[in-house]
N, CA, C and O atoms as a GROMACS GRO file, in nm:
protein
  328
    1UNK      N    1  -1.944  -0.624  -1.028
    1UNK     CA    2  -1.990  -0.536  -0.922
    1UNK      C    3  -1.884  -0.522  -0.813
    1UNK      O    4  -1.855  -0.411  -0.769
    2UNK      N    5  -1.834  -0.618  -0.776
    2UNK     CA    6  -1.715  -0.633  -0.657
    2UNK      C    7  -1.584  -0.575  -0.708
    2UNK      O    8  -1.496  -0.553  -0.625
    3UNK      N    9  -1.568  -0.557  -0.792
    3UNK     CA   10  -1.454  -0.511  -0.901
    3UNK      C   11  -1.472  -0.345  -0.857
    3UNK      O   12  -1.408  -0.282  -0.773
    4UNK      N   13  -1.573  -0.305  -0.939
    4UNK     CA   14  -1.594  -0.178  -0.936
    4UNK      C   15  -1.589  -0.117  -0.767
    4UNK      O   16  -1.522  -0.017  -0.742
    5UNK      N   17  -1.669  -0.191  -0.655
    5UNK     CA   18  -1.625  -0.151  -0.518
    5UNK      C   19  -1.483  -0.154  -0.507
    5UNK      O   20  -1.423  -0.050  -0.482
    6UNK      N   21  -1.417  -0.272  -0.525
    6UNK     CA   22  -1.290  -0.302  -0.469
    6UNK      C   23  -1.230  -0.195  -0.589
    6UNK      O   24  -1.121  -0.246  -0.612
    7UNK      N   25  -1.239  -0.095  -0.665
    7UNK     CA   26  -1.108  -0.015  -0.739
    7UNK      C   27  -1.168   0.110  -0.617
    7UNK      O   28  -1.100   0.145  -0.521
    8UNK      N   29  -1.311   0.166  -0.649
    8UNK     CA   30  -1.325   0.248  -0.511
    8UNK      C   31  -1.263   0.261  -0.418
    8UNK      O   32  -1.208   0.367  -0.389
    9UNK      N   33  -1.258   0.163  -0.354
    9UNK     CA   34  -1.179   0.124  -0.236
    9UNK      C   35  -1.000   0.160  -0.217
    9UNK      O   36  -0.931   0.223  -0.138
   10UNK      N   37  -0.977   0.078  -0.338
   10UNK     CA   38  -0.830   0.088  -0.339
   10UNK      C   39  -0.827   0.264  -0.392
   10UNK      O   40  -0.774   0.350  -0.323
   11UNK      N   41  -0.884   0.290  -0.507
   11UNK     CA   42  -0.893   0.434  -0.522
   11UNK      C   43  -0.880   0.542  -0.369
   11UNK      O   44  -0.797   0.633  -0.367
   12UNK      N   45  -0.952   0.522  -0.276
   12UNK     CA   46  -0.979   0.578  -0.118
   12UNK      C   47  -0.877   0.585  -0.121
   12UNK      O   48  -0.815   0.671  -0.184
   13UNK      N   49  -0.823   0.483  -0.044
   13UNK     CA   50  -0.686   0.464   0.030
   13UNK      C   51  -0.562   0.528  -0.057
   13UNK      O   52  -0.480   0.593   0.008
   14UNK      N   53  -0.540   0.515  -0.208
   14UNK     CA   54  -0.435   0.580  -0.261
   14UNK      C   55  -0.514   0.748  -0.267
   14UNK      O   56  -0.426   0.823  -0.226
   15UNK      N   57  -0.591   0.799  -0.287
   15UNK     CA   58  -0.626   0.927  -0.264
   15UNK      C   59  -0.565   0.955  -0.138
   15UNK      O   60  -0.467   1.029  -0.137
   16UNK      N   61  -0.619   0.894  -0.004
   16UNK     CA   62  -0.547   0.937   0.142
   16UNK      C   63  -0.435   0.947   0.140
   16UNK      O   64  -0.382   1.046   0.191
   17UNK      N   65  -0.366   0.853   0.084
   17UNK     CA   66  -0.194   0.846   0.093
   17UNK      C   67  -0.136   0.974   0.040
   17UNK      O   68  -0.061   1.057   0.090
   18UNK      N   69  -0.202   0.962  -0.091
   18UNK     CA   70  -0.149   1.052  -0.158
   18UNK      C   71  -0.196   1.229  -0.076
   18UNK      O   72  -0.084   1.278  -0.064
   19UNK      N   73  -0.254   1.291  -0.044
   19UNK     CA   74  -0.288   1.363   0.024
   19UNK      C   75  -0.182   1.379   0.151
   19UNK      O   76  -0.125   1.479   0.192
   20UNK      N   77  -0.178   1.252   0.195
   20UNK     CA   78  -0.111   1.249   0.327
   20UNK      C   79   0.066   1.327   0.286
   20UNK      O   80   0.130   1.418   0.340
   21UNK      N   81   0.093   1.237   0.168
   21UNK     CA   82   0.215   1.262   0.115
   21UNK      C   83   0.245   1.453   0.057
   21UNK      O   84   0.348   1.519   0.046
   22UNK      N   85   0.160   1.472   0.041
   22UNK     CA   86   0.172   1.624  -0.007
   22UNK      C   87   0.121   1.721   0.067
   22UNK      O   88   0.001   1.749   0.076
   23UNK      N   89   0.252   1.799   0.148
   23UNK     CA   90   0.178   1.924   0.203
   23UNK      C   91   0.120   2.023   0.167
   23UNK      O   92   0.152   2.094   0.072
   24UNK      N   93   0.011   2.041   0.252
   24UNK     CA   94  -0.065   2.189   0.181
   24UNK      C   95  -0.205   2.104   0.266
   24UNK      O   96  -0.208   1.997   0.327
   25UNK      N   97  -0.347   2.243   0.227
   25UNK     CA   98  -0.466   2.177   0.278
   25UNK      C   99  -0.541   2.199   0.139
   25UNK      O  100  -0.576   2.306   0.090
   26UNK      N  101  -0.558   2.055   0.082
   26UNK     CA  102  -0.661   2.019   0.024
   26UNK      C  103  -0.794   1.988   0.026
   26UNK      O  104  -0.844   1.876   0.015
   27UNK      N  105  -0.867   2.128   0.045
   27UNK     CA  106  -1.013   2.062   0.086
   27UNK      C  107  -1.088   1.969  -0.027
   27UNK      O  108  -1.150   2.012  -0.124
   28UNK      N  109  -1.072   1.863   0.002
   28UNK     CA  110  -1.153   1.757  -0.104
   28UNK      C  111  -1.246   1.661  -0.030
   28UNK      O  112  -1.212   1.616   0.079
   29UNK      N  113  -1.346   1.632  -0.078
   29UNK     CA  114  -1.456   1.506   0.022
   29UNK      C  115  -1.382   1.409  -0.003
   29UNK      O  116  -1.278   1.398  -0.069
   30UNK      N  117  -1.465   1.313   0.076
   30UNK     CA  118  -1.469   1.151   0.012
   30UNK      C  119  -1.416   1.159  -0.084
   30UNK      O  120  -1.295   1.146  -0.100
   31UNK      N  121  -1.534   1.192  -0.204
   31UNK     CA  122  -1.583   1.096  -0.362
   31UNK      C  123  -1.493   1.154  -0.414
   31UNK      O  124  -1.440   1.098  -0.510
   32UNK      N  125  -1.427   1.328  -0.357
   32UNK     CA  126  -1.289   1.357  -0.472
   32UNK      C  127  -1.169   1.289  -0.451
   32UNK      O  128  -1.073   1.263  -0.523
   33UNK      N  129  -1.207   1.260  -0.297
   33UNK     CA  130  -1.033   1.179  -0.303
   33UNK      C  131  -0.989   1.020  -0.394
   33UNK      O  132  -0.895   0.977  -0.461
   34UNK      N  133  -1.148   0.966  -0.334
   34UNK     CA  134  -1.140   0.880  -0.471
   34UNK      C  135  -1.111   0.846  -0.597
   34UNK      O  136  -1.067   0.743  -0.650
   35UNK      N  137  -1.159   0.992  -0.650
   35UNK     CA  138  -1.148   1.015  -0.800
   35UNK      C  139  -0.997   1.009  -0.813
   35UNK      O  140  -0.930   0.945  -0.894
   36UNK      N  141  -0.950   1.114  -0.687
   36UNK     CA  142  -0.834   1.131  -0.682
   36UNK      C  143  -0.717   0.983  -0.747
   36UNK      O  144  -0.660   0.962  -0.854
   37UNK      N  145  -0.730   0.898  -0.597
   37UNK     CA  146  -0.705   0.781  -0.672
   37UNK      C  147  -0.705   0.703  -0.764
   37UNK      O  148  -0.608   0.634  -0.797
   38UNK      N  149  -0.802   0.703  -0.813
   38UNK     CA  150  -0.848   0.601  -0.927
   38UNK      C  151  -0.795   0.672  -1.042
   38UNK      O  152  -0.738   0.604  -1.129
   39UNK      N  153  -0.805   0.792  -1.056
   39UNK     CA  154  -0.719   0.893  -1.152
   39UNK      C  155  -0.524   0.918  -1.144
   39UNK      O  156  -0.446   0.977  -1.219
   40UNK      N  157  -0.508   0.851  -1.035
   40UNK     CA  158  -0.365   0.874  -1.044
   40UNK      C  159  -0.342   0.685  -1.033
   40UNK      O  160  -0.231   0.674  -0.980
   41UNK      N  161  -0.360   0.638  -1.042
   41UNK     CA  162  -0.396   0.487  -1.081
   41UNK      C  163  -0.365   0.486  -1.222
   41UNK      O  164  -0.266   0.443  -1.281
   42UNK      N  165  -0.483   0.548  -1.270
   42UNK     CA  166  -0.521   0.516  -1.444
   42UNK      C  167  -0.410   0.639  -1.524
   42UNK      O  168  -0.381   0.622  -1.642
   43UNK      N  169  -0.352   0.761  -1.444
   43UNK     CA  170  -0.253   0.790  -1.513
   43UNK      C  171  -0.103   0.719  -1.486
   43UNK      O  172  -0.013   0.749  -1.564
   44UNK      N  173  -0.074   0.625  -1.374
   44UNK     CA  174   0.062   0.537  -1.357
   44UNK      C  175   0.041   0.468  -1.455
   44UNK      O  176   0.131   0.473  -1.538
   45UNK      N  177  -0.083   0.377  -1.489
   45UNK     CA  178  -0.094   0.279  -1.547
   45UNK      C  179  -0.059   0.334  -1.699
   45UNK      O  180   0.005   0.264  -1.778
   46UNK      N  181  -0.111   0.478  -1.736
   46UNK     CA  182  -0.071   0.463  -1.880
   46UNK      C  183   0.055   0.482  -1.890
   46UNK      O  184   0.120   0.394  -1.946
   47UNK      N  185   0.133   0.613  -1.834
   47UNK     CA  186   0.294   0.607  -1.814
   47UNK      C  187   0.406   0.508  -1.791
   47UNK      O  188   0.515   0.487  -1.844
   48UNK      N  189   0.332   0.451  -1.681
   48UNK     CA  190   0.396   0.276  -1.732
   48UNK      C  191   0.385   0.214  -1.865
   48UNK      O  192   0.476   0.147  -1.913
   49UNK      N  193   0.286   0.233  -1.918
   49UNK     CA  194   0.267   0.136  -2.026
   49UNK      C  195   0.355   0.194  -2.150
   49UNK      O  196   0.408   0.122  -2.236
   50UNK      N  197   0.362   0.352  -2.145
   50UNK     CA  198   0.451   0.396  -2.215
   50UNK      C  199   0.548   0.406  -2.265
   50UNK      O  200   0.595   0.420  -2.378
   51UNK      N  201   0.596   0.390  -2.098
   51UNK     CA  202   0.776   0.360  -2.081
   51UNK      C  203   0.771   0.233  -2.070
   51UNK      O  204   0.880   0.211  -2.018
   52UNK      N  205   0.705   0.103  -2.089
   52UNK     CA  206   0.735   0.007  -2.145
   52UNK      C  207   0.750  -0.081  -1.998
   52UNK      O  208   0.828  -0.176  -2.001
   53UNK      N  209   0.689  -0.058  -1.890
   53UNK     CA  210   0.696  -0.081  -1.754
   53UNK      C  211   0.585  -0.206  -1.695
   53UNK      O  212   0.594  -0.306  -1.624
   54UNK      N  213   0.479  -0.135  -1.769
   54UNK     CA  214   0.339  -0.227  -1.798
   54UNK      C  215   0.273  -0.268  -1.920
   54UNK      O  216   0.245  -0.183  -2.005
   55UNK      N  217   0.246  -0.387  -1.937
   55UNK     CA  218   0.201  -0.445  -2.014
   55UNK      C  219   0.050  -0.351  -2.089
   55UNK      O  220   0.012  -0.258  -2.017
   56UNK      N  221  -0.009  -0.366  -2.185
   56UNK     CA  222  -0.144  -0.333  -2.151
   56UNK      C  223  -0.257  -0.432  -2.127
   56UNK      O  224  -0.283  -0.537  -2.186
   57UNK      N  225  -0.336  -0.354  -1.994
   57UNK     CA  226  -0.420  -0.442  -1.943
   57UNK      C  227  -0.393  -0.484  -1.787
   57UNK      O  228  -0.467  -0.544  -1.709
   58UNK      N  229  -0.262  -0.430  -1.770
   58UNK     CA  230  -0.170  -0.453  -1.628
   58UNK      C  231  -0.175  -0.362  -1.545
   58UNK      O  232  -0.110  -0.261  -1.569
   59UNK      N  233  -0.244  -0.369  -1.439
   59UNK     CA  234  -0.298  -0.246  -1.379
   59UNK      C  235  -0.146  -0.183  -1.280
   59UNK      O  236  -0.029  -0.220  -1.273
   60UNK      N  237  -0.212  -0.090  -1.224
   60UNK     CA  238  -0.035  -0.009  -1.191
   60UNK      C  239  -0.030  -0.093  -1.059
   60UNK      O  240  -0.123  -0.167  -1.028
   61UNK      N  241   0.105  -0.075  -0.967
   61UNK     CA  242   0.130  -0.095  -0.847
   61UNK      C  243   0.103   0.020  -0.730
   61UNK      O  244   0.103   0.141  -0.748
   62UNK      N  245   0.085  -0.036  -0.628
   62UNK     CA  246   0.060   0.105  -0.550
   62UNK      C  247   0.166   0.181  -0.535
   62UNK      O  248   0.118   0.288  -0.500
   63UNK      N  249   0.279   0.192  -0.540
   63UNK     CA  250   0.379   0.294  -0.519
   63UNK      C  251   0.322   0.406  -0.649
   63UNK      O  252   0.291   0.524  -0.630
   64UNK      N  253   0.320   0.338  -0.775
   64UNK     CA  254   0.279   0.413  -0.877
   64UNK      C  255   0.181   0.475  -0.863
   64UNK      O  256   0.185   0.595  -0.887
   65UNK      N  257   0.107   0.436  -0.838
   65UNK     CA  258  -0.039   0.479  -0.792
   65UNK      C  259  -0.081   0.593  -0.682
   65UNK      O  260  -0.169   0.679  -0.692
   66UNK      N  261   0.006   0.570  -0.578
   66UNK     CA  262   0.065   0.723  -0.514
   66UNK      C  263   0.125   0.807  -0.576
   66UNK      O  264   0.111   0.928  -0.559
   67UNK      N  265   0.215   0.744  -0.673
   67UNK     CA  266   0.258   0.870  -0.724
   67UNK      C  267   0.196   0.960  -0.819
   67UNK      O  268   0.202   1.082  -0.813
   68UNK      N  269   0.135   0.892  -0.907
   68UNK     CA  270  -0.003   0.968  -1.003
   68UNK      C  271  -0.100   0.992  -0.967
   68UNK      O  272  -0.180   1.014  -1.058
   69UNK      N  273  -0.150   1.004  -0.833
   69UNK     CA  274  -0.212   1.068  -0.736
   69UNK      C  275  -0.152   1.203  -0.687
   69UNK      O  276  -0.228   1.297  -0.665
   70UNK      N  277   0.014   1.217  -0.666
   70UNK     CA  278   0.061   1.296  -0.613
   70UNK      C  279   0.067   1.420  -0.698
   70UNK      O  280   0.026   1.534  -0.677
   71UNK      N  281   0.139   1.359  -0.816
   71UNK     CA  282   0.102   1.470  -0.964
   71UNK      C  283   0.020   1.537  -0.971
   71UNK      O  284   0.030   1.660  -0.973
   72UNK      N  285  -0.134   1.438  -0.979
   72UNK     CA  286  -0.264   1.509  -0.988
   72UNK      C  287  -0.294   1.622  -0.899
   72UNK      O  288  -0.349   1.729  -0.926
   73UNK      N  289  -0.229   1.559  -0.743
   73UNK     CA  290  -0.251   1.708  -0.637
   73UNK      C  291  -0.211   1.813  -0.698
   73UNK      O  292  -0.281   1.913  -0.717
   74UNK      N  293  -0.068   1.796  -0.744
   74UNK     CA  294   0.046   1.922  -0.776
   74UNK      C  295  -0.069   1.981  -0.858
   74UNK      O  296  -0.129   2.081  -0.821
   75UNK      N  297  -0.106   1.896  -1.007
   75UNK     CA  298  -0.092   2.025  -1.085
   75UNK      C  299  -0.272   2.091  -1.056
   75UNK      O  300  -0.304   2.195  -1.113
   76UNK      N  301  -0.369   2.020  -0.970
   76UNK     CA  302  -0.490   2.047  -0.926
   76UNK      C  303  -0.479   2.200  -0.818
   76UNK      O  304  -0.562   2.287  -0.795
   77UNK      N  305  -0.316   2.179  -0.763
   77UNK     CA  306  -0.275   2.322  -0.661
   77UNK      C  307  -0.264   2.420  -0.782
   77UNK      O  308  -0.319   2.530  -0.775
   78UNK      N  309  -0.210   2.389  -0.868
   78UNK     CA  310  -0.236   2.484  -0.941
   78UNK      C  311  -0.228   2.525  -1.049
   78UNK      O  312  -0.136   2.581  -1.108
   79UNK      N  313  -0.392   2.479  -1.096
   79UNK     CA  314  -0.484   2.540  -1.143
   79UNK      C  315  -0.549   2.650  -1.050
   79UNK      O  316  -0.576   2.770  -1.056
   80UNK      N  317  -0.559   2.552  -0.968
   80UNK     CA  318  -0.668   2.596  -0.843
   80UNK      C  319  -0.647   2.752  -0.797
   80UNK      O  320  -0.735   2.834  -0.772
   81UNK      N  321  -0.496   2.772  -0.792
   81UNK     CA  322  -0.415   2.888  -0.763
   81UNK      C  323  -0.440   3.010  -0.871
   81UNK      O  324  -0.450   3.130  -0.847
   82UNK      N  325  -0.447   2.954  -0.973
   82UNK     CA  326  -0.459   3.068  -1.076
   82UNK      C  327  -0.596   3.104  -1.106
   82UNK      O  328  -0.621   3.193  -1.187
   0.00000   0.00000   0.00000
């Protein structure tokens, strides 16, 4: 149960960052920025694991984790755009 809060959580905060990091206005709530996070989390983590960076089972670092957050903005601008 504390697991699942605490990825929420960390999910938040890398959604904000990541947001913060990319200009433009993203209207997203809360629960998307979350997703946001936790989704650019779980895509560092597999790209790491790809390129041979992370183990599997090794969850990403936060730099990574902003950054597959940041991706997700990009290519979410556009779709969104088209």
């Amino acid at each position: 149960m504390f697991s699942l809060i605490g990825t929420i959580i960390v999910g938040f905060i890398v959604g904000l960052l990541a947001r913060a990091l990319k200009p433009g206005d993203d209207k997203l709530g809360i629960i998307m920025t979350s997703i946001l996070g936790i989704a650019g989390s779980l895509l560092a983590g597999w790209a790491g694991q790809k390129m041979g960076w992370y183990a599997p089972g090794d969850p990403a670092g936060w730099i990574a984790s902003i950054v597959g957050a940041v991706v997700l903005l990009l290519v979410y601008g556009m779709v969104k755009s088209k």
